[in-house]
N, C-alpha and C positions, 0 to 999 in steps of 0.2 A: 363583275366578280371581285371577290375582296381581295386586295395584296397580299395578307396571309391569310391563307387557307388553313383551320385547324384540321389538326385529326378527327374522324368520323366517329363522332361520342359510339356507335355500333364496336367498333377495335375496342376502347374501352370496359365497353358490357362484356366483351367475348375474354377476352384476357379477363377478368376476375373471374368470369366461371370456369373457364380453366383451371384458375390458380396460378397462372404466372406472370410477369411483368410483360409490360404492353413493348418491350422493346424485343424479346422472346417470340410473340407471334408469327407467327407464319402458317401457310396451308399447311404443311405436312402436321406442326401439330395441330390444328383446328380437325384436321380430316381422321388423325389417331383419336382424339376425342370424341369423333362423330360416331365412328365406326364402333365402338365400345357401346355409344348410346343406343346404336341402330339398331344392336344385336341383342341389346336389353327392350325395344323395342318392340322389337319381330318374339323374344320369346312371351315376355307381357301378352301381347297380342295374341299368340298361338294359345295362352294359358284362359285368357278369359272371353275373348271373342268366338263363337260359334263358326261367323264366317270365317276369319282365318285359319279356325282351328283344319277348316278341309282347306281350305287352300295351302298351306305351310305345312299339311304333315306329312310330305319328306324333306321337308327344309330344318335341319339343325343350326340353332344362331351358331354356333364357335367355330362352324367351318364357314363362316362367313371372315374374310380376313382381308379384302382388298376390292376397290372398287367394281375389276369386273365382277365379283362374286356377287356384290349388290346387285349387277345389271341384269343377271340373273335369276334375282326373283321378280316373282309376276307380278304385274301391275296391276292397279287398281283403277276403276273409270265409275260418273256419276251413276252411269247405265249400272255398274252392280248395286251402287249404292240405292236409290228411288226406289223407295218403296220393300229394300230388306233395312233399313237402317238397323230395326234391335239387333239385328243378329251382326252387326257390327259391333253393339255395345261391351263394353269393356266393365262396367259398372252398375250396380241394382238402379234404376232409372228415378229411386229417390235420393239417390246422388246428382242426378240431371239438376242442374240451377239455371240453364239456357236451352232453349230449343229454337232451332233459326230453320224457318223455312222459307227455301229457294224454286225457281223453277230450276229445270234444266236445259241445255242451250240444245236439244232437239226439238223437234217437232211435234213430235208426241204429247207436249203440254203437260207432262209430268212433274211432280215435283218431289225436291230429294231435303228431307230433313237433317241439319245436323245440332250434336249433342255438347254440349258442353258442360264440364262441371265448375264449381266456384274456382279451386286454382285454375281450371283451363283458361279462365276469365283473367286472375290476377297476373297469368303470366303473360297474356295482352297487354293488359296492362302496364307491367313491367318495361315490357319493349316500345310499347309505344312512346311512353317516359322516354325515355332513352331516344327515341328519335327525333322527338320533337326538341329535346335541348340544344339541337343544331340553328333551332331558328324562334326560342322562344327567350324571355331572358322574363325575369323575377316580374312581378305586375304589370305584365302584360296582358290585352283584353284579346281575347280570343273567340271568331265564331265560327262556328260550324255550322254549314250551309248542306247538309247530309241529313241523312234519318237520325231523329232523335228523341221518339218520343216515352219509346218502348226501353227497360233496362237489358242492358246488353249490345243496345243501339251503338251505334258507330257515335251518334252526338254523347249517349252516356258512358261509352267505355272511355272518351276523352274527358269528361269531367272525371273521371275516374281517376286518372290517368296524372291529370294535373291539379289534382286538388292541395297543391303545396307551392308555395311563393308568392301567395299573394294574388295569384292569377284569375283574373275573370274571367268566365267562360260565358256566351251566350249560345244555344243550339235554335238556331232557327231551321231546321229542316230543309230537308232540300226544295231546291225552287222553284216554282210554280207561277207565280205573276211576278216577274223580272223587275216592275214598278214599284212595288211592295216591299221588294228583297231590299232593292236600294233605297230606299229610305230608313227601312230597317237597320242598314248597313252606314250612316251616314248619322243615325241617331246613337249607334251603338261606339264606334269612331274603334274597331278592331285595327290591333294591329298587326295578326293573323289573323289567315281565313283559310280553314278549309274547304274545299267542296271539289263540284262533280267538274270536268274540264271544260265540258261544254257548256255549260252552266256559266262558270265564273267567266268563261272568254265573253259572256252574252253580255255578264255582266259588266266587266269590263268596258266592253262596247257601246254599252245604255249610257255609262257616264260619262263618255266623251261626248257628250251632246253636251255638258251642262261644265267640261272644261275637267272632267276628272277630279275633282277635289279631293276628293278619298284618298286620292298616293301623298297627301300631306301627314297622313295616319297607317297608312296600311306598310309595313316594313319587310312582312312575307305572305306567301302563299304556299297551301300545301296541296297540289292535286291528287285526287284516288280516282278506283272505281271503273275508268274507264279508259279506252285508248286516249295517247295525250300526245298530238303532233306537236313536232317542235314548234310549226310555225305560230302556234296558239299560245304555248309558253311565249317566245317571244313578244307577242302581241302583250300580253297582259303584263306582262316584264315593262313594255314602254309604256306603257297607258296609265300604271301603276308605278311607276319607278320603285319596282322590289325584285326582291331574289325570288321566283318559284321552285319550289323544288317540287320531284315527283315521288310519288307513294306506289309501291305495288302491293295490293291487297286482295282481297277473296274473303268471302267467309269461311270456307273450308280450313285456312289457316289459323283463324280465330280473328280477321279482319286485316292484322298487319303481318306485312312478310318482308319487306324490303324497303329501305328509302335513302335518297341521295343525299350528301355532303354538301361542305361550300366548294367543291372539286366539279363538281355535278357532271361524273365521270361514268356513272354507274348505279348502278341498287346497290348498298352493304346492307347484306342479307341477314333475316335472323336465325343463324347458323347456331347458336344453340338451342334452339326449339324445331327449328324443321331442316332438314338433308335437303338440298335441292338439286335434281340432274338436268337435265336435257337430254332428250333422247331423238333417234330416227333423224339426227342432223343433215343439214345437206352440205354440198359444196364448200358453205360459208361460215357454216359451224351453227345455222340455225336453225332450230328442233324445237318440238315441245317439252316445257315444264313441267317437271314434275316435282312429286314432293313429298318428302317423308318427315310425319308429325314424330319427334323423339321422346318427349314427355309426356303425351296428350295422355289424359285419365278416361274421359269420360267414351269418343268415337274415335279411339288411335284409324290412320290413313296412312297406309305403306306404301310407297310409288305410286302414289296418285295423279293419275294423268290431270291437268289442268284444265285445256282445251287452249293453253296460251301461246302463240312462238315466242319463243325470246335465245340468245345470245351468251353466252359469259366470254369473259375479260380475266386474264391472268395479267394484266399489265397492271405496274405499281400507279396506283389513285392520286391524281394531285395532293390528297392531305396527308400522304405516305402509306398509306392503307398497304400489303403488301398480299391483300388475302383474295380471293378470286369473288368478281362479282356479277350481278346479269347487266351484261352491257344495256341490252337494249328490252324492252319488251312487245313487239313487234302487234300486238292486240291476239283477236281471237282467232283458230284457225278458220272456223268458218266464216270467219270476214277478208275472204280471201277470192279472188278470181282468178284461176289458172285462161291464160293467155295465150295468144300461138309461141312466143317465144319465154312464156316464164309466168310469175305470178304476180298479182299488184293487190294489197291489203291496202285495209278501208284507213287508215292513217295516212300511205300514201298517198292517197285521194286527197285526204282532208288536209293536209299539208300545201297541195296544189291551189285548191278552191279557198283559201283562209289565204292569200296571198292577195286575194281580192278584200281589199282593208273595210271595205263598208257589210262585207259576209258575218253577220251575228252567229249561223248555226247553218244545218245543212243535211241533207237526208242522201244517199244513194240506192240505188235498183237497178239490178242490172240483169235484163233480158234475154237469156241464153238463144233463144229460139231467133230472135230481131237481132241479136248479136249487137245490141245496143246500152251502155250506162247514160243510168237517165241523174242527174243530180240536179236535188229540189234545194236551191241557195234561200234563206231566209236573210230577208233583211225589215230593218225597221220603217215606217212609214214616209219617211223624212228622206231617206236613205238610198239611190240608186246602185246598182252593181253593173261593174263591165264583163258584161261575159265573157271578152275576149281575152283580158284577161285570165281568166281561169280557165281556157281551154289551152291556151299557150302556157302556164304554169303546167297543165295534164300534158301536154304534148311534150317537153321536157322531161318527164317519165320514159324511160327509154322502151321497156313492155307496153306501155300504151300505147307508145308514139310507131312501133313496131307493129300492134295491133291497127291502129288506125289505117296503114298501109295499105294492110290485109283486110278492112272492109269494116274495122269497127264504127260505130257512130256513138256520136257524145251529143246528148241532149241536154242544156243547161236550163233549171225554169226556174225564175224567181217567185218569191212567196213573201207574201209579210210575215215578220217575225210577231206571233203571239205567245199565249203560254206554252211552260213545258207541260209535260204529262204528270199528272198530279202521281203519279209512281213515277219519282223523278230520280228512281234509284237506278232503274231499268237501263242497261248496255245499249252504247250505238251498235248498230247491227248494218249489215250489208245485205239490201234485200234479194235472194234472187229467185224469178219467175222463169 
């Protein structure tokens, strides 16, 4: 980490849109400002969306005046959204300039379109700018190892994004022959890189065959998209001698929603474009995301459940931040195994099994009926893995090591590492049979 830590260019962005100095700051005014926005939000919403208009008509915005009052209105999940989207629309659909379609994390193999219009896009934009000045500086080369081919893509809202300072951007898509990537990556001599977690820790891991050359070029990394164990940032932190920071994103937000400092304490959120809560907490204060778009033009989203756990932090940020941010983001909820004494999500898995230094990548299944986790470790050709290792990194899990007691079984199988899935967009998931 650096000796000094700057303030989080996000403090920055939030104070001019307020209108007052960044020494001013603080949650109660960020939350007076939100709350003003929400309630122009919620009446926006009631006024030209069909859906809302029955869901919200006994909701008046003005007697909304304090958090609980917020918690009190109903929430919204992908399940209304799939397949009503117009009656979501907020605008004539020749306003739409982006249409993004997703699956949804059930079973049903449904999918849920969302709408964007052109400001919904610039104000992606806008933020995303603002995030990335924490780790880019003036002619810098930059690639993006994410979808990029299509406008609106994650690779083109970032050329979007940084098309000022000189800055080079390459969008090489996400990854798909790991051989390829790096050479790619090696011709191109970025020094950012975005991409997927698992992806880039592979990548990382390929060119330590060859001595890592790349960390004489590479100065940061930014990951999205998917769960991101620490022990993986690590890894690619030494392998590369750079900072990674993490991104939390979705499309639903309009791609960016959060991203860390040189503090790397937390997500500073993009608090003037979407309200973020946490709800149905436990114990520990973690609960799913949720999220209220405050500007959006095109498909406004009013307490939109995520399907994410995550955390917040009211503790003041290394870079003095003094505003509330999501500690942690804990992955999906259904990447999660309730246990005889608790719960264990698919990061804490991956955190265990990625302690095994020669693990490129890594699948889980877990067998309600056998009462068995089966985890498929990927390694490269060249490359063996100590299983025992990773069953004594799991066994230090305290719910595993508790379940094991009680009769679990841990099946470890190695595999050669070959390509990703050419939809290399696609979430780790946690199988269960």
């Amino acid at each position: 980490m650096k000796e000094t830590i700057k303030r989080s260019s996000v403090d920055y962005w939030i104070s001019r849109k307020l209108g007052i100095e960044l020494n001013e700051l603080n949650q109660d005014k960020l939350f007076d400002w939100q709350l003003s926005a929400f309630k122009e939000a919620i009446k926006n919403a009631k006024k030209e969306s069909r859906y809302y208009k029955r869901l919200f008509k006994d909701i008046e915005p003005e007697d909304i005046k304090t958090e609980k009052d917020i918690e009190k209105i109903p929430c919204t999940s992908e399940q209304d959204l799939a397949g009503n989207e117009t009656e979501f629309l907020c605008v004539n659909q020749n306003d739409v300039s982006r249409v993004v379609t997703v699956n949804t994390t059930g079973t049903s193999g449904k999918q849920k379109r969302i709408y964007f219009t052109k400001n919904d896009q610039i104000s992606t934009h806008e933020f995303m700018r603002v995030g990335f000045s924490t780790m880019i500086k003036p002619n810098d080369v930059v690639m993006v190892m994410m979808s990029g081919v299509t406008e609106g893509s994650i690779g083109k809202s970032v050329e979007h994004a940084l098309n000022t300072d000189g800055i080079k951007i390459y969008v090489y898509g996400s990854i798909v022959n790991i051989s390829d990537a790096y050479e790619f990556l090696l011709s191109c001599r970025p020094n950012v890189i975005v991409g997927i977690p698992s992806q880039i820790g592979a990548l990382s891991r390929f060119g330590q065959r060859f001595g890592n050359p790349e960390k004489e070029f590479i100065n940061s990394v930014l990951l999205s998209a998917d769960d991101i164990p620490e022990t993986l940032r690590k890894r690619i932190e030494r392998l590369w001698n750079c900072q990674v920071y993490n991104h939390y994103g979705m499309t639903e937000f309009g791609i960016a929603g959060g991203v860390e400092c040189e503090g790397f304490s937390g997500y500073h959120t993009r608090d003037c474009d979407l309200y973020f809560e946490i709800i149905n907490k436990d114990k520990d204060g973690i609960g799913e995301i949720v999220f209220t778009t405050l500007n959006r033009e095109g498909m406004p989203l009013i307490r939109y459940k995520t399907g994410d756990l995550g955390k917040f932090t009211e503790t003041r940020c290394p870079c003095g931040s003094r505003l509330k941010r999501i500690e942690k983001v804990y992955g999906r909820k259904r990447n999660t195994i309730k246990l005889y004494n608790g719960v264990v999500n698919l990061s804490d898995i991956g955190n265990a099994v990625l302690n095994e230094k020669n693990v490129a990548d890594y699948d889980c299944v877990f067998n309600v009926g056998e009462f068995r986790l089966i985890i498929k470790v990927k390694i490269f050709l060249e490359d063996e893995a100590d299983i025992n290792i990773i069953l004594n990194s799991l066994r230090q899990i305290d719910v595993i090591h508790d379940a094991i007691m009680k009769g679990l079984k841990i099946k470890v199988i190695c595999e050669d590492m070959n390509d990703f899935l050419k939809d290399g967009n696609l979430k780790k998931t946690l199988l269960i049979q």
